[in-house]
C-alpha positions in Angstrom: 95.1 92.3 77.0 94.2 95.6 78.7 97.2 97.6 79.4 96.6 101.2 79.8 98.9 103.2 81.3 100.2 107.0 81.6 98.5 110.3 83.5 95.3 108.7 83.9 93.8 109.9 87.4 92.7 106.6 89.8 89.1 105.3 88.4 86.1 106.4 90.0 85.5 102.9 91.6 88.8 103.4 93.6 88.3 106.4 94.4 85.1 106.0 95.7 86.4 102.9 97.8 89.5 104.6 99.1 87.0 107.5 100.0 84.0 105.4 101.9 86.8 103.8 104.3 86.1 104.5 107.6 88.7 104.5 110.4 89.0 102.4 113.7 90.0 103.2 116.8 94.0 103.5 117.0 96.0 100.4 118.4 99.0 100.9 119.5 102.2 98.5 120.7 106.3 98.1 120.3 106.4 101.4 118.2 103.7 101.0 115.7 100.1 102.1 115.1 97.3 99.9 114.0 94.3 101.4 112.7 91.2 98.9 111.9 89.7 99.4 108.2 86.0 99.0 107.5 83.7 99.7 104.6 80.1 99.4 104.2 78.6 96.1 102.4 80.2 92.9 103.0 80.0 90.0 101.0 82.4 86.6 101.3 81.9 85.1 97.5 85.1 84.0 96.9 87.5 81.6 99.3 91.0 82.4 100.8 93.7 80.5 100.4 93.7 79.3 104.0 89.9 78.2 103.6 90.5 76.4 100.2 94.0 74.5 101.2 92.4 73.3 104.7 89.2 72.2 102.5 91.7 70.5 99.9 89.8 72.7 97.2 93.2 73.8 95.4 96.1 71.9 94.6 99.3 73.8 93.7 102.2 72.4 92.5 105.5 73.1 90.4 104.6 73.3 86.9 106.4 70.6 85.9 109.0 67.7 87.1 112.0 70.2 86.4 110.1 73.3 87.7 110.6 77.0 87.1 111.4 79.7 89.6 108.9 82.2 88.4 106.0 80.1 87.6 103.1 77.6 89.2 100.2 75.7 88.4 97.1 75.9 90.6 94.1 74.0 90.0 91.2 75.5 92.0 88.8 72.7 92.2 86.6 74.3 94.1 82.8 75.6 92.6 83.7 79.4 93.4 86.6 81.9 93.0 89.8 81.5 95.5 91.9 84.9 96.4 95.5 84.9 97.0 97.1 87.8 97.7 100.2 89.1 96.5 103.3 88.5 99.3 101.2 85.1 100.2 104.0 83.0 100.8 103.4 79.0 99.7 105.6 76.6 101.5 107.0 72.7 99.8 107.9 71.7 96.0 111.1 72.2 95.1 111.5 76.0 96.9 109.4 78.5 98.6 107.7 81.0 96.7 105.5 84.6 97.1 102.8 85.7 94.9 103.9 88.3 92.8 100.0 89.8 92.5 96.6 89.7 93.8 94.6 86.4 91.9 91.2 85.8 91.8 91.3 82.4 90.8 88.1 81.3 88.3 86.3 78.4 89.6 87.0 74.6 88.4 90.2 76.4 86.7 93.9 75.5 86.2 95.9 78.7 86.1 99.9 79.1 85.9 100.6 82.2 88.5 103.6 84.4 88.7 105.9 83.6 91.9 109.1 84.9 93.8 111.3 82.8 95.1 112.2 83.2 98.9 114.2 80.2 99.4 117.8 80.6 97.5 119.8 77.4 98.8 116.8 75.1 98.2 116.3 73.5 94.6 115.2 70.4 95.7 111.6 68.7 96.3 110.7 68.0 100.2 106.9 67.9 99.0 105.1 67.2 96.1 102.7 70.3 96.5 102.4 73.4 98.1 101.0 74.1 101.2 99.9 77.8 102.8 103.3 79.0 105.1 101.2 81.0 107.3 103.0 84.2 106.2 102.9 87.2 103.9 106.1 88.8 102.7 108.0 91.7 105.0 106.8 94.8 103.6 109.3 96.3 102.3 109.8 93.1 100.1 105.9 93.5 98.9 106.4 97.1 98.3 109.4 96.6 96.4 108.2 93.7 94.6 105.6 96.3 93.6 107.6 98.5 91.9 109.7 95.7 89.9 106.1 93.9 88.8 104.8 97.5 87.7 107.8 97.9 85.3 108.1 94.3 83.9 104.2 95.3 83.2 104.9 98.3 81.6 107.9 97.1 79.6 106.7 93.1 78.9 103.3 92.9 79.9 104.3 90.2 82.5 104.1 90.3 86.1 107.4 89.5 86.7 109.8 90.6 89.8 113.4 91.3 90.2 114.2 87.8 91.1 117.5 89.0 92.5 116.2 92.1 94.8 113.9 89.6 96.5 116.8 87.7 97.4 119.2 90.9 98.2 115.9 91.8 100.6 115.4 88.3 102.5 119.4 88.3 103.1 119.4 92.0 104.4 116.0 90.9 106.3 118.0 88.0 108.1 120.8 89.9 109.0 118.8 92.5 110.6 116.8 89.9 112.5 120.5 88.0 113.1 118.7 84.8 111.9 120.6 82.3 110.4 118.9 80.0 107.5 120.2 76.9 106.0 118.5 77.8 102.6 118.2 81.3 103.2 114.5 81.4 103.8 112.1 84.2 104.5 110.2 81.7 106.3 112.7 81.2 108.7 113.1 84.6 110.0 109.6 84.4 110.9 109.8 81.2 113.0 112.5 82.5 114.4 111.1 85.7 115.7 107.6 84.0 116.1 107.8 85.0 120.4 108.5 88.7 119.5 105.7 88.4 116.7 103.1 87.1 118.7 103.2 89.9 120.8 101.9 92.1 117.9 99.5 89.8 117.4 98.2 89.7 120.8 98.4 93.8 120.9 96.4 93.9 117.4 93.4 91.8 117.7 91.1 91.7 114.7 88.3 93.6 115.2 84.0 92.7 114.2 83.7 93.6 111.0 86.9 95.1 109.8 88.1 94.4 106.3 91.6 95.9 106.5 94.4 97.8 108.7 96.6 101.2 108.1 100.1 100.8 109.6 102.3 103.9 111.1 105.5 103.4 112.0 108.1 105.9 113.2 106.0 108.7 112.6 105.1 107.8 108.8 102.1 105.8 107.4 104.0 102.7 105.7 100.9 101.3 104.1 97.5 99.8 103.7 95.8 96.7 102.9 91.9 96.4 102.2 90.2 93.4 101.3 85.8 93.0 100.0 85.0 90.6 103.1 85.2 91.2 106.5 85.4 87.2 107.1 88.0 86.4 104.3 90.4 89.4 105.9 89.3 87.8 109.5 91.7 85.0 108.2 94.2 87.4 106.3 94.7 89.3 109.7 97.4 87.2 111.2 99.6 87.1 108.3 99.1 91.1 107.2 100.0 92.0 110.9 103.3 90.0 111.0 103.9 91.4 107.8 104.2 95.0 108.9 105.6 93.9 113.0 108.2 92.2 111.5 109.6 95.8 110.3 108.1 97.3 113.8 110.5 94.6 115.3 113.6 95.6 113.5 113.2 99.6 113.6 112.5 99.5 117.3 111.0 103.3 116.5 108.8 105.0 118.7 104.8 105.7 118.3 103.5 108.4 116.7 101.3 111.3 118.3 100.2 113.0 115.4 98.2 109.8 113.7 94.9 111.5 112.4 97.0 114.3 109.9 99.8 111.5 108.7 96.7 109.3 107.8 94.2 112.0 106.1 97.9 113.2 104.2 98.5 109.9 102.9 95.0 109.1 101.8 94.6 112.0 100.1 97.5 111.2 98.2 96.4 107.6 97.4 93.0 109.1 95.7 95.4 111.8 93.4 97.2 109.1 92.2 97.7 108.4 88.3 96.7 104.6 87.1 97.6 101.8 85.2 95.1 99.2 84.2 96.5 95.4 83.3 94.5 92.1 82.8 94.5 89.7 85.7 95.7 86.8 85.3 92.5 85.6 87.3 89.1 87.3 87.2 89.1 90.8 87.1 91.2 94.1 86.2 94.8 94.7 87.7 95.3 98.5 89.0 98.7 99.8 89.5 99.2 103.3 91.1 100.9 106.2 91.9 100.7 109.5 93.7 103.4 112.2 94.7 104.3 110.0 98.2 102.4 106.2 97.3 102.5 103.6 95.5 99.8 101.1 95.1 97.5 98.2 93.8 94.4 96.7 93.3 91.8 94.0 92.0 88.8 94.9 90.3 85.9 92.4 89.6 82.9 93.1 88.6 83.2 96.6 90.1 84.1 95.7 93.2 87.4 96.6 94.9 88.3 93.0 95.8 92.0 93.7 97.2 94.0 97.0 97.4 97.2 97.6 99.0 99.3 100.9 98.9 102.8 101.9 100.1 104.2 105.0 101.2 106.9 105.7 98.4 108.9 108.0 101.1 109.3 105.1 103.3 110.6 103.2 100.6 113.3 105.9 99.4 114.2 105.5 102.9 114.8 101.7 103.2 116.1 101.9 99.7 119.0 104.1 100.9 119.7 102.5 104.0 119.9 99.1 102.6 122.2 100.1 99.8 124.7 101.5 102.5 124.3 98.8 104.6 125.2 96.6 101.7 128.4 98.3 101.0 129.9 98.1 104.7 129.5 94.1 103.6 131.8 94.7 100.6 
């Protein structure tokens, strides 16, 4: 298994990518900034998981009658690689769970995948396979989850989360949102707050061609997803831009005027950052990084820059803080 780590600086391929993005023009609603992604070439050799469950190409189920919280089984029946991104949230079995990483899944492949669970009062089948909830995790519970999986990587070699901070996250996300959940779901607080989410949606329209979006909210750049294909992120747009409203939604901040410096700052600081390279459990090589003010990750196949996704560590020390007070006024 490849598993380098220590004060290596990001790989060239990286920093190449990071530095060939080019910037769309600022969208802007409800207290957070939206700036379209793009990158030259473009090529759509691999499925999503929305094109390969509505195709009945994959088939992902618990991994056995009993189950097990952290693991699945997918069987990609399909004759080319599927992507699933970390924070993709699968819906049925016996709970719901998150992906704990990016996946490249190898073609005509079974593979068991490292999960989350974001359903803590359910442990009990309502279907005998997964299907695609239509949602990626809150941000803050992808970037933590990022943190947790980088340690459990350095220490075990796993990509494992802190089972319990997902679930401390999803209860401090409800309460926020003042949603209510029978099995204390993530999902829920989605459906919930679907009429205030689909105004984001509405106010961020994918754009031709774009392969990825930079968010700003309350004057700081919270993060950054980039995927190869302008078509597969087409159908990752939805669920990426609920991710990050669903924090614009709770904050209730203000827009930032000062967009071009906060965003040249924080890139700049993504390509200084120091790596860690890990085998996939798919295709590919699994990138973990982190600069003075970011946090990050990426899939590598074939030296290509299939996924990356990075974090502002700030923001995080931020949310960190605030949620551990907010947790003691419940004590």
């Amino acid at each position: 298994m490849i598993n380098f780590w220590g004060d290596y600086i990001m790989d060239g391929i990286m920093a190449d990518f990071i530095g060939e993005v080019e910037l769309g023009k600022v969208q802007e609603f409800g207290g957070m900034s939206v700036i379209p992604l793009f990158t030259a070439g473009d090529s759509h050799d691999y499925l999503t998981l929305k094109e390969a469950m509505e195709a009945n190409l994959i088939t992902i189920t618990e991994l056995d009658q009993q189950g097990m919280v952290p693991e699945l089984k997918v069987k990609n029946h399909a004759d080319i690689p599927v992507l699933i991104l970390d924070g993709e949230e699968l819906a049925g079995a016996k709970q719901n769970r998150v992906l704990n990483t990016t996946i490249l899944l190898k073609e005509k492949s079974e593979t068991v995948i490292p999960v989350s669970c974001t359903e803590q009062g359910r442990w009990r089948y309502t279907t005998p396979e997964f299907k695609d909830s239509g949602v990626v995790a809150a941000h803050r519970i992808r970037r933590s989850n990022l943190e947790t999986v980088c340690h459990s990587l350095r220490v075990s070699g796993e990509y494992r989360s802190d089972q319990r901070a997902v679930w401390n996250a999803i209860e401090d996300l409800s309460d926020e949102a003042k949603v209510k959940s029978e099995t204390r779901a993530m999902r829920d607080v989605y459906q919930n707050r679907m009429r205030d989410l689909n105004e984001y949606l509405e106010s961020f329209p994918s754009q031709a061609g774009q392969k990825g979006l930079l968010v700003v909210l309350d004057g700081e750049v919270v993060g950054l997803d980039l995927v190869s294909s302008s078509q597969a992120y087409s159908l990752l747009h939805e669920k990426l831009v609920k991710s990050y409203s669903m924090e614009a939604i709770l904050r209730e901040g203000s827009s930032s005027e000062e967009i071009s410096g906060l965003v040249g700052s924080f890139l700049e600081d993504v390509k200084a950052s120091t790596e860690e390279q890990h085998a996939s459990v798919g295709y590919g090589v699994d990138y973990r990084f982190e600069g003075n003010h970011s946090v990050g990750s990426s899939l590598v196949y074939k030296d290509q820059v299939i996924h990356a996704a990075f974090f502002s560590k700030d923001d995080l020390d931020q949310d960190l803080s605030s949620y551990r007070q907010r947790r003691s006024y419940r004590l």
